[in-house]
C-alpha positions in Angstrom: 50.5 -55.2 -42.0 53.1 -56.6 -40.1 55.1 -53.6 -37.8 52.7 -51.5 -37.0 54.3 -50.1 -34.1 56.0 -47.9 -36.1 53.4 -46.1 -37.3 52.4 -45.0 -33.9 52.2 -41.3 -34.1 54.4 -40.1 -31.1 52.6 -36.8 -30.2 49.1 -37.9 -30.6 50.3 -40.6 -28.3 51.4 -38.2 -26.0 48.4 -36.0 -26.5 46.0 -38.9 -26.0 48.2 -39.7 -22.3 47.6 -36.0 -21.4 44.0 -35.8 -22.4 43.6 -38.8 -20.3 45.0 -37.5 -17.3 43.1 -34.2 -17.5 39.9 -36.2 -17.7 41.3 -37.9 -14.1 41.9 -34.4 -12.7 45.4 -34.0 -12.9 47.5 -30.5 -14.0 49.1 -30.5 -16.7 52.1 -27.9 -17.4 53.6 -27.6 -20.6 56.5 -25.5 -22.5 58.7 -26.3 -19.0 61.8 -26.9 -17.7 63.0 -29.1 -14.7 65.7 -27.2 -13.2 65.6 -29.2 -10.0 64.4 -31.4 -7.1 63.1 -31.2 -3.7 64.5 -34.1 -1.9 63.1 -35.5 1.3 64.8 -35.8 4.5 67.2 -38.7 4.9 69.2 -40.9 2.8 67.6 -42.6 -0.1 64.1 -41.0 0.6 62.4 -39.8 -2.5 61.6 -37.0 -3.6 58.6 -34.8 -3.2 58.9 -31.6 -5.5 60.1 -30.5 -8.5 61.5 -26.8 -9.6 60.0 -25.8 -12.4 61.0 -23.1 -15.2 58.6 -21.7 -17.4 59.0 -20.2 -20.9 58.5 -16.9 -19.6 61.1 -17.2 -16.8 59.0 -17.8 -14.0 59.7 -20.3 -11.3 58.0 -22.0 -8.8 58.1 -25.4 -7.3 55.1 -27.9 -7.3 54.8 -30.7 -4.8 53.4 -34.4 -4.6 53.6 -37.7 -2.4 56.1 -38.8 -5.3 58.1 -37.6 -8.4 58.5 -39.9 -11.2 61.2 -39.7 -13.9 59.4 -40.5 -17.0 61.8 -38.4 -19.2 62.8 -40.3 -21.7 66.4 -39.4 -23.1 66.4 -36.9 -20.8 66.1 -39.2 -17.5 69.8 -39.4 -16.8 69.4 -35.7 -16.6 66.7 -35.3 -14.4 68.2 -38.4 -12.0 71.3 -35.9 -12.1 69.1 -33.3 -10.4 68.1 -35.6 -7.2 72.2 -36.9 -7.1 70.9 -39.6 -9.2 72.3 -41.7 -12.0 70.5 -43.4 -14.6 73.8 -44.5 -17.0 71.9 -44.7 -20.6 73.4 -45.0 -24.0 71.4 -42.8 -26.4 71.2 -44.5 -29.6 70.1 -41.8 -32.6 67.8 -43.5 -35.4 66.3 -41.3 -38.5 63.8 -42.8 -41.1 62.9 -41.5 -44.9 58.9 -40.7 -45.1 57.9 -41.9 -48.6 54.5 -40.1 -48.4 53.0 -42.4 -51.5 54.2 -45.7 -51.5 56.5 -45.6 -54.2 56.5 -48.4 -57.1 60.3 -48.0 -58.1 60.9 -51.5 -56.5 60.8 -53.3 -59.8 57.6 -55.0 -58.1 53.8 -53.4 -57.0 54.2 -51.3 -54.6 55.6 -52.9 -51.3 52.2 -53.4 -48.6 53.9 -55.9 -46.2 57.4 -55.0 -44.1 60.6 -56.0 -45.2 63.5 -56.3 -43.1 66.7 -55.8 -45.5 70.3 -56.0 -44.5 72.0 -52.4 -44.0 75.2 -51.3 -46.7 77.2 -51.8 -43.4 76.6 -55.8 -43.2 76.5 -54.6 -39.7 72.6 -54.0 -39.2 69.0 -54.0 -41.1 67.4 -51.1 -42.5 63.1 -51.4 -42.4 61.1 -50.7 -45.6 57.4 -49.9 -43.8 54.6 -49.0 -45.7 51.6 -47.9 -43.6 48.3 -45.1 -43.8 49.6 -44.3 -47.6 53.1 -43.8 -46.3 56.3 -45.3 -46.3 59.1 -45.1 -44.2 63.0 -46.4 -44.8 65.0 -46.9 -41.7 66.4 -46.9 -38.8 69.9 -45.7 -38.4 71.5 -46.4 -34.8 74.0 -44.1 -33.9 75.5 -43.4 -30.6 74.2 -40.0 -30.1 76.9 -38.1 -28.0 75.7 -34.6 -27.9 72.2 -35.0 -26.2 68.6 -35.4 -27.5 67.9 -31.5 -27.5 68.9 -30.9 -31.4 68.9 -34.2 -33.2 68.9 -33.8 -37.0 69.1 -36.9 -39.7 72.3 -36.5 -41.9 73.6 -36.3 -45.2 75.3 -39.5 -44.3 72.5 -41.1 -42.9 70.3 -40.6 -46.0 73.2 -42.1 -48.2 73.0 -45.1 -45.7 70.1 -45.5 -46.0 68.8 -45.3 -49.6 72.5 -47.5 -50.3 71.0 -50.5 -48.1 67.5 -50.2 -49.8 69.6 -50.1 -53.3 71.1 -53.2 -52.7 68.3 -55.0 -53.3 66.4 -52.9 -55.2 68.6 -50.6 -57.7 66.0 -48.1 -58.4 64.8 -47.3 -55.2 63.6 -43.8 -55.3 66.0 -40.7 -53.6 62.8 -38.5 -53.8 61.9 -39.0 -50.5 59.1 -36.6 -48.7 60.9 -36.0 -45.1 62.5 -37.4 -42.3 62.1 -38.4 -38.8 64.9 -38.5 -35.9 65.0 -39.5 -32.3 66.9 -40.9 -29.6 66.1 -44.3 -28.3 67.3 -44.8 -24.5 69.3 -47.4 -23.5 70.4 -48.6 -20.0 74.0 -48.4 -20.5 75.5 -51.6 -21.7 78.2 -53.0 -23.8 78.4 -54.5 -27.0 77.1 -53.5 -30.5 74.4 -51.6 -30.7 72.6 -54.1 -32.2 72.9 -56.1 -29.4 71.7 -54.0 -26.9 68.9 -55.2 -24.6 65.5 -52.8 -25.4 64.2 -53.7 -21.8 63.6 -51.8 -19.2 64.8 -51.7 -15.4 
C-alpha cells in the first residue's frame, strides 16, 4: 500500500510515546495547562521549570535540568512563555473517512493511493485506502484562529468530494466522518504548497 503514513493513528502514537516513557521511569501529567516558565539566570540560559495548571485549578511548578517544547501547533505559544518566538504558519488540513472502501469509482474498489489534482488546479487531494478504510484529503488552509477548536467545513467537504468528482463522477458523498488538524510550519513564504515540511 503505498502512503501508509497516513494511516498512523495519532493518539495511539502518542499513547505508545507515553507508555514508553513510563516504562523508563518518567511522570507523566495529563489534562494540563502550561501557563508559564521558570527561566534561568542570565541571558539566553534555558529554562528549568514549567508552571503547570491542572483541570481542577490547581497549580504548581515542576522542575528539570531542561524544558523542551515539543508542542506542536502550540510551540509558538509556549516559546511566547519563556520571551520566545517560534514564527510558524499553521496550515489546517481535514480528510473524509470512507469506513468501507467504497466501489462508486466506476472501477473495483481503489487498494493502491492515488494522488489527484484538487477542483482549485492549485493542489492535490489523496484518495487512501487502508485497514478497510478510506480517507479523501487534505485540505491546506491557513488556519488563523489557533489549533484549540479546529472543525472541517461545509466548504471543505464540497472541495473535496468536487476534486475526487473530477475524475470520478460518481464518487460517493456518503462519507463516514472526518478528521482535522493543524500542520506546523516554520514561517515561510510562498504557496502553501510550497512550503518546506522540515524541521529547524
Amino acid at each position: 500500500m503505498l502512503f501508509d503514513e497516513y494511516w498512523v493513528d495519532a493518539v495511539q502514537l502518542v499513547q505508545a510515546n507515553v507508555d514508553s516513557a513510563l516504562r523508563a521511569g518518567a511522570q507523566v501529567i495529563t489534562k494540563t495547562d502550561v501557563i508559564g516558565l521558570s527561566m534561568s539566570p542570565g541571558r539566553g540560559s534555558p529554562s528549568r521549570g514549567v508552571r503547570l495548571r491542572r483541570s481542577d485549578g490547581h497549580e504548581e511548578t515542576v522542575r528539570g535540568s531542561v524544558v523542551i517544547n515539543a508542542a506542536g501547533p502550540w510551540a509558538g505559544r509556549v516559546a511566547g512563555l519563556a520571551g520566545a518566538e517560534v514564527p510558524l504558519r499553521l496550515q489546517k488540513g481535514s480528510h473524509l473517512v470512507y469506513k468501507n472502501i467504497p466501489t462508486a469509482l466506476g472501477v473495483t474498489p481503489v487498494r493502491i493511493g492515488l494522488l489527484l489534482e484538487a477542483v482549485d488546479r492549485e493542489r492535490y487531494v489523496f484518495i487512501l485506502p487502508g485497514q478497510g478504510k478510506m480517507l479523501v484529503g487534505p485540505t491546506d488552509i491557513p488556519e488563523k484562529d489557533g489549533p484549540d477548536h479546529l472543525k472541517t467545513t461545509a466548504e471543505e467537504i464540497r472541495s473535496l468530494l468536487g476534486s475526487c468528482r473530477r475524475y470520478f463522477p460518481s464518487f460517493p458523498d456518503q462519507y463516514d466522518a472526518t478528521t482535522v488538524g493543524a500542520r506546523p510550519l516554520l514561517g515561510q513564504k510562498g504557496p502553501e504548497k510550497l512550503l518546506s515540511r522540515g524541521f529547524a
